[in-house]
C-alpha positions as CSV (number, residue, x, y, z in Angstrom):
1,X,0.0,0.0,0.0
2,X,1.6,3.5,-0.7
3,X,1.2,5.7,1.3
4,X,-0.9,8.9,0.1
5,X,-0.5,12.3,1.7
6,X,-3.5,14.3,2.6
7,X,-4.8,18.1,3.9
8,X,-5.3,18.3,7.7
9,X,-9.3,18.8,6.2
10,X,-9.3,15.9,4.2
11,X,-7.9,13.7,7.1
12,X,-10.2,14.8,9.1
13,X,-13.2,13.7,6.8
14,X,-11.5,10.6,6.5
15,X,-10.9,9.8,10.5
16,X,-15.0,10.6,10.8
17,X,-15.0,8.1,8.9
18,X,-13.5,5.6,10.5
19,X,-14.9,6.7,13.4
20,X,-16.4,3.0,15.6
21,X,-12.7,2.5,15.7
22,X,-12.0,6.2,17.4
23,X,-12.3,6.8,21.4
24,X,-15.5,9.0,22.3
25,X,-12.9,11.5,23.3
26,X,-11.2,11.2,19.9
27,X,-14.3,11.4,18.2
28,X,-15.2,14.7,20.3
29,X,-11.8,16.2,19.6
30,X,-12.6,15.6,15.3
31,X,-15.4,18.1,15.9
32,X,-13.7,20.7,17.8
33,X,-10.9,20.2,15.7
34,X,-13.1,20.9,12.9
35,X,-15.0,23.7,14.6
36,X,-11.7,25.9,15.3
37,X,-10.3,25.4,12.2
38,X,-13.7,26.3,10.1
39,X,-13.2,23.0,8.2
40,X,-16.1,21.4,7.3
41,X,-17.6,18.1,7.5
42,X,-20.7,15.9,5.9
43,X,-24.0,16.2,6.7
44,X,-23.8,12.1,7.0
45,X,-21.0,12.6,9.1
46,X,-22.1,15.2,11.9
47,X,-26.1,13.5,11.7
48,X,-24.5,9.7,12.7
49,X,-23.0,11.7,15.6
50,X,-25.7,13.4,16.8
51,X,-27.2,9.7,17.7
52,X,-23.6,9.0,19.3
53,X,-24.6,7.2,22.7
54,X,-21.8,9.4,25.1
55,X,-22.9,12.8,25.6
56,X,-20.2,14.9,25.0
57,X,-19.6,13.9,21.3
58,X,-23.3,15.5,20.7
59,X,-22.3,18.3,22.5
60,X,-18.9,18.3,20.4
61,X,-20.9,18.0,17.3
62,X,-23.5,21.0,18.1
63,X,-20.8,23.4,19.4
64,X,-19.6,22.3,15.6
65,X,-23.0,23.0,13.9
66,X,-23.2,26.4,15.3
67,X,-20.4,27.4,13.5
68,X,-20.7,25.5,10.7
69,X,-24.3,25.5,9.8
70,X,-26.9,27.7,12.0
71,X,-29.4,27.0,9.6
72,X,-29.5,23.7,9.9
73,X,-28.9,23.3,13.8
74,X,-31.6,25.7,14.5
75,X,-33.5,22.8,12.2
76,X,-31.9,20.0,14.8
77,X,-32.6,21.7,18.4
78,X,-36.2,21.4,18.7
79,X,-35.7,17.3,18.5
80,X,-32.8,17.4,20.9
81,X,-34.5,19.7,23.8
82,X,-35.4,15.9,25.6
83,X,-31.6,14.2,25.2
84,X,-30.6,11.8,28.0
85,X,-27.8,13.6,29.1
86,X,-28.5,16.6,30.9
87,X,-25.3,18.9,29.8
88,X,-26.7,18.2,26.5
89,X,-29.8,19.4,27.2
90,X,-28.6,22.2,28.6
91,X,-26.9,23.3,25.5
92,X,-29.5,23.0,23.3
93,X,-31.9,25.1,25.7
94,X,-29.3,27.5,25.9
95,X,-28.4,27.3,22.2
96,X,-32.6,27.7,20.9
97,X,-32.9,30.8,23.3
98,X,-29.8,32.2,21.4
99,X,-30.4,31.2,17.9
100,X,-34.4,32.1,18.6
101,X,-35.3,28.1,18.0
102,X,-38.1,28.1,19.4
103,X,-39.7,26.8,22.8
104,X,-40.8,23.0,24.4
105,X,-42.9,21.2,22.3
């Protein structure tokens, strides 16, 4: 196999995914990574991790959307306001008075 270099952007995309063999904490670090750097990322890519089952990789991938893609994150909060993990639904009650999302449904 040779071995094919590739932009920090483009290895990014490509770690996402392989992402079932990353660490939630890995995972969580793509996003921010990808957040600071303005680089973006597939829809497929940031919707699969919106369903991840540990907490802070949603919050990772919001924070992300925010930057990334208002439009569609105020599209996303109103079926997040009743996630599992509290700090998550936190931010998206935070994040819906900010970006004027809308209220409990």
């Amino acid at each position: 196999m040779v071995y094919k270099p590739l932009n920090p952007s483009d290895r990014l995309r490509r770690l996402l995914e392989l992402r079932h063999f990353l660490s939630d904490w890995a995972l969580a670090c793509c996003f921010h990574l990808a957040r600071e750097s303005r680089w973006t990322l597939t829809a497929q890519q940031t919707l699969v991790c919106l369903r991840h089952p540990t907490g802070f990789v949603r919050e990772a991938v919001l924070a992300y959307l925010k930057i990334a893609s208002p439009r569609a994150l105020v599209e996303l909060l109103p079926r997040l306001q009743n996630d599992p993990d509290r700090l998550v639904s936190g931010q998206v009650e935070e994040m819906m008075a900010e970006l004027g999302a809308g209220g409990k449904r």
